[in-house]
C-alpha positions as CSV (number, residue, x, y, z in Angstrom):
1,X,108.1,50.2,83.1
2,X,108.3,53.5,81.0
3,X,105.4,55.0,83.0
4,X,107.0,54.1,86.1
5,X,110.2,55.8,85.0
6,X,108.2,58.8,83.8
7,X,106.5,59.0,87.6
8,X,110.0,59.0,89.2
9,X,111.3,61.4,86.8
10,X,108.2,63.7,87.4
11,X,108.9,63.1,91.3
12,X,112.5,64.2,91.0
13,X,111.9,67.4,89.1
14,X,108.9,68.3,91.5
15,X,111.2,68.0,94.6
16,X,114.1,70.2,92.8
17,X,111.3,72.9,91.8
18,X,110.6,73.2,95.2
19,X,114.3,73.4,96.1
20,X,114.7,75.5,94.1
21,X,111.3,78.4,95.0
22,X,112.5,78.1,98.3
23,X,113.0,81.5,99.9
24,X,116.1,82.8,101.6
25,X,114.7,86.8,102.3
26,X,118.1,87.7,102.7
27,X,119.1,87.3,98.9
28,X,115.8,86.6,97.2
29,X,114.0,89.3,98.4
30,X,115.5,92.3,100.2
31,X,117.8,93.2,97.6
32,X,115.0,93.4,95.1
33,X,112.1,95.6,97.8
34,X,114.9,97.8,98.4
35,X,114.9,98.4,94.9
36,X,111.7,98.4,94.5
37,X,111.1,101.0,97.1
38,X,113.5,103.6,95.9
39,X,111.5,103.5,92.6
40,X,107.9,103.9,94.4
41,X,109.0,106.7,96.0
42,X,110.2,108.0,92.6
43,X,106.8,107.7,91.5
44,X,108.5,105.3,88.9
45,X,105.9,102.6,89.8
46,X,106.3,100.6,86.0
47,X,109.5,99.5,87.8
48,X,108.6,99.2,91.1
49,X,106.3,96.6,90.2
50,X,109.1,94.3,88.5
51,X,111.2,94.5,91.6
52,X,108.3,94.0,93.7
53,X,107.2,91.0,91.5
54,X,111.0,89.6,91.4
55,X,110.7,89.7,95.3
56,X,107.7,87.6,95.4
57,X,108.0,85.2,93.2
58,X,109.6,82.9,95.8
59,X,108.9,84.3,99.0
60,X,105.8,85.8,101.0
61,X,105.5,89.5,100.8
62,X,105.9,90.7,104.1
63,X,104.7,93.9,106.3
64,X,106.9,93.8,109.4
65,X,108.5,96.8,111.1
66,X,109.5,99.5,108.9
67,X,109.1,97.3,105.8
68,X,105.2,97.7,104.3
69,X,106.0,96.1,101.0
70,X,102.2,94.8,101.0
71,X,100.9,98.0,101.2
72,X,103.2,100.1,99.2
73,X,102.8,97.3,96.6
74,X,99.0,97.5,96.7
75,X,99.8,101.4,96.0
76,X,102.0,100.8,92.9
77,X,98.7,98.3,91.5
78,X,96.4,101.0,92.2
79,X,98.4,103.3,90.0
80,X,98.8,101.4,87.4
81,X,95.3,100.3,87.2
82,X,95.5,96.7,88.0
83,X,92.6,97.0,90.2
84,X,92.4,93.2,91.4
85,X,95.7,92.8,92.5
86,X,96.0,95.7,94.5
87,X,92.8,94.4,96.7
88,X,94.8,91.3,96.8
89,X,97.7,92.7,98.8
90,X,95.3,95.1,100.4
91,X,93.6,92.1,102.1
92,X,97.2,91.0,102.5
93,X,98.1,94.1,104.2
94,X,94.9,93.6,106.8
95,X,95.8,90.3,107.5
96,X,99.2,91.1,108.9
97,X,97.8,93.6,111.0
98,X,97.2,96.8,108.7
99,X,94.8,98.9,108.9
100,X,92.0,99.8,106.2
101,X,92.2,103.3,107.1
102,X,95.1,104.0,105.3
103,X,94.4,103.1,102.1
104,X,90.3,104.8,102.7
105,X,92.2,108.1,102.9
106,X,94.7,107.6,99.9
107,X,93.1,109.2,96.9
108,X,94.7,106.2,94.6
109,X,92.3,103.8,95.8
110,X,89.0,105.8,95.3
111,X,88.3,104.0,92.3
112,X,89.2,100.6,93.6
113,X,86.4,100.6,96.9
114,X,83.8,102.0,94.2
115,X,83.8,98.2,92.7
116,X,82.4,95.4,94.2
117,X,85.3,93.7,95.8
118,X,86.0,96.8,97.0
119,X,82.7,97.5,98.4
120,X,82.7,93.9,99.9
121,X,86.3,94.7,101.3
122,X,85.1,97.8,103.5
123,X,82.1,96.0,104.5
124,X,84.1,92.6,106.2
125,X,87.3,94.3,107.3
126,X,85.9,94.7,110.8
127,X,85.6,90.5,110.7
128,X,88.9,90.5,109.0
129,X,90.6,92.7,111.7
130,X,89.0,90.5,114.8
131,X,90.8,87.6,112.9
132,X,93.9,89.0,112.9
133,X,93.7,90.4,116.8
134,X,92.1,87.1,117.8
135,X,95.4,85.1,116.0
136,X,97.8,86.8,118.4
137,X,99.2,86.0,121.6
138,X,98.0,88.2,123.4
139,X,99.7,86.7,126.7
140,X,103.6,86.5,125.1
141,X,102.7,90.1,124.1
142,X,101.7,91.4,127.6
143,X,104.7,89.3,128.8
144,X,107.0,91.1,126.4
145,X,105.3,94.2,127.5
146,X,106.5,93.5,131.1
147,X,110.2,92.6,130.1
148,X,110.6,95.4,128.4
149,X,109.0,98.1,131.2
150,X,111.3,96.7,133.9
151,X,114.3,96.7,131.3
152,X,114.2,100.1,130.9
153,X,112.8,101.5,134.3
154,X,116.0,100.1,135.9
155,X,118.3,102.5,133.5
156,X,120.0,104.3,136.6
157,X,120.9,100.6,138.6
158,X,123.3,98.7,136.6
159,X,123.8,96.0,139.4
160,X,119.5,94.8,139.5
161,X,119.7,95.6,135.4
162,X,122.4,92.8,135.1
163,X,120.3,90.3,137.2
164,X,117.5,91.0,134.8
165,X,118.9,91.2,131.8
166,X,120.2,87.4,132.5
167,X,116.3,86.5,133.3
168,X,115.4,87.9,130.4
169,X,118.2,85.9,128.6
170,X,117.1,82.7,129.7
171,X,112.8,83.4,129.2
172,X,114.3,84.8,125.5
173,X,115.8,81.8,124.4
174,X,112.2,79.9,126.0
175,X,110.4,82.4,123.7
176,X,112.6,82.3,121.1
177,X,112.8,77.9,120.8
178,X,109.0,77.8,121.6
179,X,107.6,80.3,119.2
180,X,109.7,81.8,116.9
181,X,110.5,85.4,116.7
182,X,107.3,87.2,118.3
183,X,106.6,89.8,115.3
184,X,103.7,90.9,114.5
185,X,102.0,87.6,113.2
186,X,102.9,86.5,116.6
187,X,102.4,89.1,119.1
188,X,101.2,92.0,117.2
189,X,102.4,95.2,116.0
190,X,102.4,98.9,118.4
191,X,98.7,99.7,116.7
192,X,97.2,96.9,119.0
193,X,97.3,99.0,122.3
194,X,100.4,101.4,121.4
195,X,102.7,100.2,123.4
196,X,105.9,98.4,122.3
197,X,106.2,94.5,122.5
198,X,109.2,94.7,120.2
199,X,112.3,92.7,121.7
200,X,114.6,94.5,119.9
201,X,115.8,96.7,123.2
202,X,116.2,93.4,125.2
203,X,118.3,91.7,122.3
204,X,120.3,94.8,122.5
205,X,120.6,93.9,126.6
206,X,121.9,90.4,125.9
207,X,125.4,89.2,127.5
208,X,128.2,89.0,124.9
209,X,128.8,85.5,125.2
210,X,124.9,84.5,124.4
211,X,124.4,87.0,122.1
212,X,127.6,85.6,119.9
213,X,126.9,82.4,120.4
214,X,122.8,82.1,120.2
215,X,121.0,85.0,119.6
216,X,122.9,86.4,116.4
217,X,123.1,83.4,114.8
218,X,119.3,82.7,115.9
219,X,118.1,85.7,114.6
220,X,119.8,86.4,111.2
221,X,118.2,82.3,110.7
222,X,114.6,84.5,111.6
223,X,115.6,87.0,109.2
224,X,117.0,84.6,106.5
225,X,113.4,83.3,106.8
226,X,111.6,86.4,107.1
227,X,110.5,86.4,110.4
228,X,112.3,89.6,111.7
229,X,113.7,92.8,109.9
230,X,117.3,92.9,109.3
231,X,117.7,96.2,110.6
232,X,117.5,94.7,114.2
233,X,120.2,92.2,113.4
234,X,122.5,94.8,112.4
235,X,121.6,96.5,115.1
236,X,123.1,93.6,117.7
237,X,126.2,93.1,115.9
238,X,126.8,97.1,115.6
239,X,125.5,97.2,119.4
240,X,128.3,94.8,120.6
241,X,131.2,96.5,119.0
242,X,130.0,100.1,120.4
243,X,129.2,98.9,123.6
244,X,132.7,97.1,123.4
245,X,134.8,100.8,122.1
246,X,135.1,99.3,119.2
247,X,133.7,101.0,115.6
248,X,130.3,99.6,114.2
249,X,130.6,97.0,111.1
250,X,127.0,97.5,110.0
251,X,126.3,101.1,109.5
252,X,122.9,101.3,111.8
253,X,123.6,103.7,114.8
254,X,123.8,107.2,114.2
255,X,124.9,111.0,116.4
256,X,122.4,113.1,116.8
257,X,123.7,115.0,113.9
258,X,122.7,112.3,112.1
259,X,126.0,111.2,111.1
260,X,127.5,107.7,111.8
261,X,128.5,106.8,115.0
262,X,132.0,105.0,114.8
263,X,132.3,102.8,112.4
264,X,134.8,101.2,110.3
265,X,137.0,103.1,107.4
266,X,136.1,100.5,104.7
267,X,133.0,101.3,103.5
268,X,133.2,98.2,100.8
269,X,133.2,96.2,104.1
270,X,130.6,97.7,105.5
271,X,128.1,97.3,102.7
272,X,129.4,93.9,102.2
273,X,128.4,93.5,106.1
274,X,125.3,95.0,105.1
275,X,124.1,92.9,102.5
276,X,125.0,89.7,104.2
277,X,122.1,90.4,106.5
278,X,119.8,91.8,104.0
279,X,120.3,95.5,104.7
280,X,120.7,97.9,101.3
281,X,124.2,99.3,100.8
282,X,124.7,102.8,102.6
283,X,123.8,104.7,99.6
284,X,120.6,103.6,99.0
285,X,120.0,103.5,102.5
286,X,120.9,107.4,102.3
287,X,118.9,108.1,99.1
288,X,115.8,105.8,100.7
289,X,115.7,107.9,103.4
290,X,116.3,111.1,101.4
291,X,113.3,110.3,99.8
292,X,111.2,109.3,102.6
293,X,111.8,113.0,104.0
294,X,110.0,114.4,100.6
């Protein structure tokens, strides 16, 4: 009887540790890579690495649009000589779609492809990068392609772009229930044959009504589990109210003078906004880019 009572207790506080590691990117990991990425770009990579670290503990380090937390955490390992673990998310880095190249012609990691793993790394990535290209598909991505060609070749004839943008709509939602968000695990990233298959543009073509009702809560679900970057959420909300005459709530669409477009007074709100779909407040996002420019 007492083992029996000591299975079921071990049962129960397996199935809460589980509860518990699992990841929400929005505000498990974000908060902390954004973080983490001011500090590697201070060259204050002692820190980096605990942000990083706090960011992966529960969920899956990720390199998907602008965010290469694989690789600029394989960068911080390098520095700080931990030789094994920056091969680690090197391979990770490669199996997401990155290249080899980059980290060849970054003097940090001379060291690293003089040892064995290294060595062994170089010599299999051509195998490694046929795996990725061979995981992806290749068909949505073409079809993505297409959607995406006609979207914006019909720029000057509002009446055919309406018809299209409600087929591409409906084939989204298909796309959307059938495979998930088609990011680059999915479909690929612009490297593959450098041309876009990123469905941001036709999110940003949506009719209100779906794009209320579906695709925003659809997506920031695909963002929540790290599927998409939050920027392109923020973009759709921010989208809609411009679109609409009404000021942006999420801080992502700038003038050309690289000041805000129209956006609300309340700044607390907006960083508030921001947060609640993973985005950094406004000043980081300022100092980020500052420091991106350097």
């Amino acid at each position: 009887m007492r083992t029996l009572t000591f299975l079921l207790f071990s049962i129960l506080i397996s199935c809460s540790n589980k509860e518990k590691a699992k990841c929400n990117y929005i505000t498990d990991y974000y908060p902390n890579t954004a973080k983490a990425e001011v500090e590697f770009y201070l060259g204050n990579y002692e820190k980096a690495f605990d942000y990083y670290q706090k960011a992966f503990k529960n969920c899956e380090a990720i390199k998907m649009g602008t965010h290469h937390d694989t690789d600029n955490f394989a960068k911080v390992c390098a520095a700080l000589g931990k030789n094994d673990l920056a091969i680690d998310y090197i391979e990770k880095t490669i199996s997401k779609g990155g290249s080899l190249q980059g980290f060849e012609n970054d003097k940090i990691f001379n060291d690293i492809f003089k040892t064995e793993r290294g060595k062994k790394l170089i010599a299999v990535y051509d195998t490694r990068r046929k795996e990725y290209t061979n995981s992806l598909n290749m068909t949505l991505r073409a079809e993505l392609q297409v959607m995406i060609e006609i979207d914006q070749r019909l720029v000057d004839q509002q009446e055919k772009r309406d018809s299209v943008f409600k087929v591409n709509d409906k084939r989204l939602v298909e796309i959307f229930e059938e495979f998930g968000y088609p990011n680059e695990q999915i479909v690929g990233n612009y490297g593959i044959d450098f041309t876009s298959a990123d469905p941001t543009i036709l999110l940003l073509h949506t009719s209100d009504s779906i794009r209320i009702n579906y695709f925003i809560p659809k997506v920031k679900e695909f963002v929540k589990n790290g599927q998409c970057p939050p920027n392109t959420l923020g973009t759709m909300y921010d989208n809609l109210e411009l679109f609409n005459q009404q000021p942006q709530t999420h801080g992502t669409y700038k003038r050309p003078d690289g000041e805000y477009a129209d956006m609300i007074t309340n700044l607390s709100k907006v960083n508030a906004n921001r947060a609640e779909i993973g985005l950094p407040s406004l000043k980081v996002t300022k100092k980020l880019d500052s420091l991106k420019q350097q």
